[in-house]
C-alpha positions as CSV (number, residue, x, y, z in Angstrom):
1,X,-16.5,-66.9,-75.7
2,X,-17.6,-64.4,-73.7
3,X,-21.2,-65.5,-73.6
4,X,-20.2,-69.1,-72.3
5,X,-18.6,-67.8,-69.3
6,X,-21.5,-65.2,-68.8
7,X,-23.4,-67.9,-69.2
8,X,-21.1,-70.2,-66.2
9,X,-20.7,-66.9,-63.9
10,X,-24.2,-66.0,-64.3
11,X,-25.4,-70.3,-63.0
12,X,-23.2,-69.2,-59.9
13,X,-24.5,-66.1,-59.0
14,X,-27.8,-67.0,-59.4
15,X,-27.7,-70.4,-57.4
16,X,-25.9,-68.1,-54.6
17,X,-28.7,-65.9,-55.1
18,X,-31.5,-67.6,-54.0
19,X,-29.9,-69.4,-51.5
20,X,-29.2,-65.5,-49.4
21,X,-32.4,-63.7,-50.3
22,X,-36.2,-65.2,-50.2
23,X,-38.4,-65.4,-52.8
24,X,-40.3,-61.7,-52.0
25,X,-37.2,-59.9,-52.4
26,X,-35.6,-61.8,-55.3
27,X,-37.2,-59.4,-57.8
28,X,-35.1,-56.4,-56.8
29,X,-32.1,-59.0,-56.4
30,X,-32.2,-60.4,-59.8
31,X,-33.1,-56.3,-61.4
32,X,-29.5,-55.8,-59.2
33,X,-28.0,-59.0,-60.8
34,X,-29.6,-58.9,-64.4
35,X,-28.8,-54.9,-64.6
36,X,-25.1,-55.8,-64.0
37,X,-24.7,-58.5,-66.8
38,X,-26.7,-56.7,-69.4
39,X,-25.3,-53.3,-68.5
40,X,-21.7,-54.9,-68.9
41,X,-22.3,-55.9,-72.8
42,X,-24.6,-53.0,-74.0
43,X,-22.0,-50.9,-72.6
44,X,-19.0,-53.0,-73.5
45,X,-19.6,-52.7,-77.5
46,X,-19.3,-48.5,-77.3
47,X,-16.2,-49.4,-75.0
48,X,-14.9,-52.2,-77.5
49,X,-14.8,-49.6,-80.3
50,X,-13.3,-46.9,-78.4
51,X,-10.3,-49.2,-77.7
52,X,-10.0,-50.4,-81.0
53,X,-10.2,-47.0,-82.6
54,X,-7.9,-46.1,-80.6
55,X,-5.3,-49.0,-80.3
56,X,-6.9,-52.0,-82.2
57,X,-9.0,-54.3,-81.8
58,X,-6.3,-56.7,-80.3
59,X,-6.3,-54.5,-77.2
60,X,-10.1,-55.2,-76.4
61,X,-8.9,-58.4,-74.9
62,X,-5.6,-57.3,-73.3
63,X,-8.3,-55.0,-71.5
64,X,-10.8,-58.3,-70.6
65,X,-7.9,-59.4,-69.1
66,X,-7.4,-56.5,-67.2
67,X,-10.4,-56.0,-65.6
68,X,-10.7,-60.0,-64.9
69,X,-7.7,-59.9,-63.0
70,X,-8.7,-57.6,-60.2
71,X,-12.1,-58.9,-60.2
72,X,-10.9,-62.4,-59.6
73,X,-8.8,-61.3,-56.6
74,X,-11.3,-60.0,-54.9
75,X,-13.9,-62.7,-55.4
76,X,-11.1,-65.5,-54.2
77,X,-10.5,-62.5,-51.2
78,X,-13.9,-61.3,-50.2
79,X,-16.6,-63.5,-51.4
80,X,-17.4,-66.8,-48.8
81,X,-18.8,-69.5,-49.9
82,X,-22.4,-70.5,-49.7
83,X,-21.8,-74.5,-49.3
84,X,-24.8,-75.3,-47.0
85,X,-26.6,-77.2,-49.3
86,X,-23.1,-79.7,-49.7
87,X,-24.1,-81.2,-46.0
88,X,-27.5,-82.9,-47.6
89,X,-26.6,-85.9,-48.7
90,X,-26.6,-86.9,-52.3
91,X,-27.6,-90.5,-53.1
92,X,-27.5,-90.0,-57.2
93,X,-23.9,-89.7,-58.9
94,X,-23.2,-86.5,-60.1
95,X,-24.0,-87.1,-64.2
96,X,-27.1,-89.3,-62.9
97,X,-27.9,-85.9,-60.7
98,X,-27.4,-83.6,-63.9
99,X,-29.5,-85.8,-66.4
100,X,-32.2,-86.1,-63.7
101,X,-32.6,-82.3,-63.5
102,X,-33.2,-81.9,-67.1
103,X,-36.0,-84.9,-67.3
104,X,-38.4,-83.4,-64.4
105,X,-41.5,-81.8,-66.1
106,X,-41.8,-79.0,-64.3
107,X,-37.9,-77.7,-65.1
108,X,-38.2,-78.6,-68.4
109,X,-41.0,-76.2,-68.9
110,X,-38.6,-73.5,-67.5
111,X,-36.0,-74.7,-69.9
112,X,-38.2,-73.7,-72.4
113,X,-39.5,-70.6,-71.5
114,X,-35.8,-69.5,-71.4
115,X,-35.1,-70.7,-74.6
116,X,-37.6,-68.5,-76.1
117,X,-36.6,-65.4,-74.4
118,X,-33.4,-65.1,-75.0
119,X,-34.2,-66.1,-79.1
120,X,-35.6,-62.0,-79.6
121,X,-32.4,-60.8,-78.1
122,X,-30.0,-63.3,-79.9
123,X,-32.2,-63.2,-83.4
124,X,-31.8,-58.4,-83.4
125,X,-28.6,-57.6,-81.6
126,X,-26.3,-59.4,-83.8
127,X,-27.5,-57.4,-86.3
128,X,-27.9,-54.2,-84.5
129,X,-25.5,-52.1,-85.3
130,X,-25.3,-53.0,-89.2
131,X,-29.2,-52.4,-89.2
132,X,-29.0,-49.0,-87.2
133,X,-26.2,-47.7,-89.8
134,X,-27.7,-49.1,-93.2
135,X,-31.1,-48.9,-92.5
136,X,-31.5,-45.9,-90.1
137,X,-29.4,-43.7,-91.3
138,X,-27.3,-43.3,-88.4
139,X,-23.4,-42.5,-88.5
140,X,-21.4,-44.9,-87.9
141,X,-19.3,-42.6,-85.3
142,X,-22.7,-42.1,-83.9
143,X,-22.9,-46.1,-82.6
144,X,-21.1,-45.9,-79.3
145,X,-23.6,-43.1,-78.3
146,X,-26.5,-45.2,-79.0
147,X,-25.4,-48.3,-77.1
148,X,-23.4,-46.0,-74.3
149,X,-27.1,-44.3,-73.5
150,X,-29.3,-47.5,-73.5
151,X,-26.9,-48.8,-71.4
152,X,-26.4,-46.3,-68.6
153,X,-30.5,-46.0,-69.0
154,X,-30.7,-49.7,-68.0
155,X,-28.6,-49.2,-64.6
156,X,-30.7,-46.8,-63.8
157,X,-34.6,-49.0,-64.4
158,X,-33.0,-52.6,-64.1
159,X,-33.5,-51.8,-60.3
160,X,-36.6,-50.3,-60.4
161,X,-38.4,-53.4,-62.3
162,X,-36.7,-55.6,-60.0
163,X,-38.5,-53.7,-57.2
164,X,-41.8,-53.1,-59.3
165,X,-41.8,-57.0,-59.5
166,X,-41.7,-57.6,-56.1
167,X,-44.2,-55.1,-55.3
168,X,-46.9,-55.8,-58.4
169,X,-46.3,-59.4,-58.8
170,X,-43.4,-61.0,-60.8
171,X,-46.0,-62.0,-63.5
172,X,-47.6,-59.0,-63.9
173,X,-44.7,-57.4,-64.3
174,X,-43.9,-59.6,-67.0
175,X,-47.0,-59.2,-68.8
176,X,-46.0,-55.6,-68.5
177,X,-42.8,-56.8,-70.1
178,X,-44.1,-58.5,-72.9
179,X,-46.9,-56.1,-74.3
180,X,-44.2,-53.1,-74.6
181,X,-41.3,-55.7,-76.1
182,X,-43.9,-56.5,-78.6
183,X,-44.6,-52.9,-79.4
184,X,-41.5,-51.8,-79.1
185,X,-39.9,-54.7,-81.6
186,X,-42.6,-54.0,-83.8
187,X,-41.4,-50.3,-84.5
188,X,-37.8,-51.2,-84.2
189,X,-38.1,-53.5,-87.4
190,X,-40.1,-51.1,-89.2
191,X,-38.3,-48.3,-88.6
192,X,-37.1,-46.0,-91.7
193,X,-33.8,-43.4,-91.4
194,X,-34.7,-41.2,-88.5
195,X,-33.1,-39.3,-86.3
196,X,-30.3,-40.3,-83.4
197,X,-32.8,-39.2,-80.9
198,X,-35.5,-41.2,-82.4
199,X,-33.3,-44.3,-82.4
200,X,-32.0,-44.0,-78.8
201,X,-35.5,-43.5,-77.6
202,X,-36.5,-46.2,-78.9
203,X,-33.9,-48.8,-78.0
204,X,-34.2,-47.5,-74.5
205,X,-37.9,-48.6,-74.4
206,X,-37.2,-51.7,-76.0
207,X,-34.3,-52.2,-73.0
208,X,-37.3,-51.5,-70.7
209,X,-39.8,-54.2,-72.3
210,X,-36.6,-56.6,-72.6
211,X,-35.6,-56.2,-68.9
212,X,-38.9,-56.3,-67.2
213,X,-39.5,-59.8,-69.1
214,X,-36.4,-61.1,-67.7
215,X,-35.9,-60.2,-64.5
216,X,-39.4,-61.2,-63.1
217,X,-39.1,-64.3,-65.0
218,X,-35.6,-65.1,-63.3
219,X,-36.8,-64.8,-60.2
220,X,-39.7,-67.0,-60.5
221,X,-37.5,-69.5,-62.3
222,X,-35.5,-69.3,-58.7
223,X,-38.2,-70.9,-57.1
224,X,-38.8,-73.9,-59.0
225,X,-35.7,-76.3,-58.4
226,X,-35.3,-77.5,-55.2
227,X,-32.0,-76.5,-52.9
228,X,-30.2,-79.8,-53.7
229,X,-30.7,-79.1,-57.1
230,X,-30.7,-75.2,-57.8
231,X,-26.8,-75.2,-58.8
232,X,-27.6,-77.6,-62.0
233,X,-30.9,-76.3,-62.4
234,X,-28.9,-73.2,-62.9
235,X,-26.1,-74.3,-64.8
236,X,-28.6,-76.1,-67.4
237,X,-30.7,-73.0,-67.5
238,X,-27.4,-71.4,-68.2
239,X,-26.5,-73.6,-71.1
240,X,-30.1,-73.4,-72.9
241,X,-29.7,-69.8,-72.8
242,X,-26.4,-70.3,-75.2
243,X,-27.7,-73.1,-77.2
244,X,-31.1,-71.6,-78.3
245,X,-28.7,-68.1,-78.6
246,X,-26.8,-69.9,-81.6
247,X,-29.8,-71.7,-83.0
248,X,-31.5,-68.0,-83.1
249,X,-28.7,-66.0,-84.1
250,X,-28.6,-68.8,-87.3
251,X,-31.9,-68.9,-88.2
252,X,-31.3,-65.1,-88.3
253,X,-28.8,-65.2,-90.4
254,X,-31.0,-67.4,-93.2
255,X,-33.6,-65.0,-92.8
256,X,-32.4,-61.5,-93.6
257,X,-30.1,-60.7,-96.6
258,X,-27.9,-57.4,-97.4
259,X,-28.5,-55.7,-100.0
260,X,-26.6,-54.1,-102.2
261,X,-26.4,-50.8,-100.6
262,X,-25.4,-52.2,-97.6
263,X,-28.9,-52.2,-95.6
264,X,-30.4,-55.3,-94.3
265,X,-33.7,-56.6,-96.1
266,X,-36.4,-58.9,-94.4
267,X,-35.5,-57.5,-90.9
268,X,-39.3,-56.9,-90.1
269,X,-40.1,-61.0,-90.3
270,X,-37.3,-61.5,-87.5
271,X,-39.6,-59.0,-85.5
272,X,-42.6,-61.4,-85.9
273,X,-40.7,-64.4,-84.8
274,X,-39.4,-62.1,-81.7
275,X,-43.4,-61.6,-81.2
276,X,-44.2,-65.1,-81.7
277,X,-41.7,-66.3,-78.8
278,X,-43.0,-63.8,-76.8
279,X,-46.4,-64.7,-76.9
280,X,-45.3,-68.2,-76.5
281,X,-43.2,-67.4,-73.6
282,X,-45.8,-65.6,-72.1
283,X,-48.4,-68.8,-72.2
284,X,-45.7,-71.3,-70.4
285,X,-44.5,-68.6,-68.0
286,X,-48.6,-68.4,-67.1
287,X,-48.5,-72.0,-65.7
288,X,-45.0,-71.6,-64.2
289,X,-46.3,-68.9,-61.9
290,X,-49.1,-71.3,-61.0
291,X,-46.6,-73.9,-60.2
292,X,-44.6,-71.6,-58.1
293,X,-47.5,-69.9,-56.3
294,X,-49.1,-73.3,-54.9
295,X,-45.6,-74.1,-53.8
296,X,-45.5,-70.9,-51.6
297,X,-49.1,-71.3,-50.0
């Protein structure tokens, strides 16, 4: 539940995005935007299980509602509305309009490319915490340290790749991105019981390959629809992200087994599907850039 309206809130802030900032400064905008959502559930899982140690777990969502309540009042109170793009006129009907942005080539390409992103990320973290117990050795009291530290480490770079993609290129930066996720996922997979520093280091550099894939590739994505149809451009983006999420997280699930010590076998394969996607999303998010660079001549 909470992914489908991360999914909603994050086709809004996206479409408002790129409608406020241009296309050279949407790299720091989307490291900004991107650092904000994933910061929010890396560090809501050390958060969760303080709560529900300390309450249970039925008090996580007393406190989602908590936090949405204030949040909402000062979106309805502060935030104005970016409603130039309603005084084009429309000629399609709204479904006809929604249909018609998924069928252009050139989105559908996009489409993709999001679609295998997100599968590395939905295929390991489901998993994560079982794997870093069972397999790595690491206490179970230890968890919330590991996830509160890559988190507060990704505030701190999300910014910084944002701003590095602006300045380097978005695609180089994502070619940056996707040689140290592959390395990094590698030596995640294959890891044996280490240490708590070991396992925090690397997560944190896996973080670091993860974000500076998808923050350049967000904001080139930005460029691609045009304004009349950036909001469900978005909103499908948006909803590939949480259909090829479930289709990972499944295919996951028939991959690895538990064993009977608790620790998770076949978790290295899911790290050469990660690789393959990447490599894959690497090649269409090549001829995206072209697209988006003879559109800005």
């Amino acid at each position: 539940m909470t992914g489908l309206f991360g999914g909603v809130i994050g086709s809004v802030v996206l479409a408002i995005t790129t409608d406020l900032f241009p296309f050279q400064m949407r790299g720091r905008v989307m490291g900004v935007v991107q650092t904000a959502f994933s910061a929010s559930q890396v560090l809501g899982i050390p958060t969760g299980l303080y709560i529900a140690n300390l309450w249970n777990w039925h008090m996580t969502f007393v406190a989602i509602v908590l936090i949405a309540i204030p949040v909402g009042l000062i979106i309805i109170v502060y935030m104005r509305p970016v409603s130039g793009h309603l005084a084009l006129k429309q000629h399609d009907s709204p479904w006809r309009h929604l249909t018609g942005t998924v069928l252009v080539p050139r989105y559908a390409m996009a489409f993709a490319t999001t679609a295998f992103l997100v599968t590395g990320g939905y295929m390991l973290m489901p998993f994560g915490s079982v794997y870093t117990v069972n397999n790595l050795g690491i206490r179970l009291s230890d968890l919330p340290t590991v996830y509160l530290v890559s988190g507060a480490f990704t505030i701190f770079t999300g910014p910084l790749i944002g701003r590095a993609s602006d300045a380097f290129g978005k695609f180089r930066t994502f070619i940056f991105g996707c040689a140290l996720s592959i390395v990094m996922v590698l030596v995640y997979t294959h890891l044996g019981r280490v240490s708590l520093i070991t396992v925090i280091v690397v997560t944190v550099l896996m973080f670091v390959g993860i974000f500076s894939r998808m923050i350049p590739s967000q904001a080139l994505m930005s460029a691609i629809p045009e304004i009349t149809k950036r909001g469900s451009f978005n909103a499908v983006n948006a909803s590939v992200q949480q259909i090829s999420g479930g289709i990972a997280s499944v295919i996951a699930g028939v991959v690895i087994a538990q064993g009977p010590s608790g620790d998770l076998q076949r978790f290295d394969r899911l790290g050469y599907v990660v690789v393959a996607t990447t490599l894959v999303s690497l090649g269409l998010m090549y001829f995206i850039q072209r697209t988006v660079a003879e559109a800005h001549r």
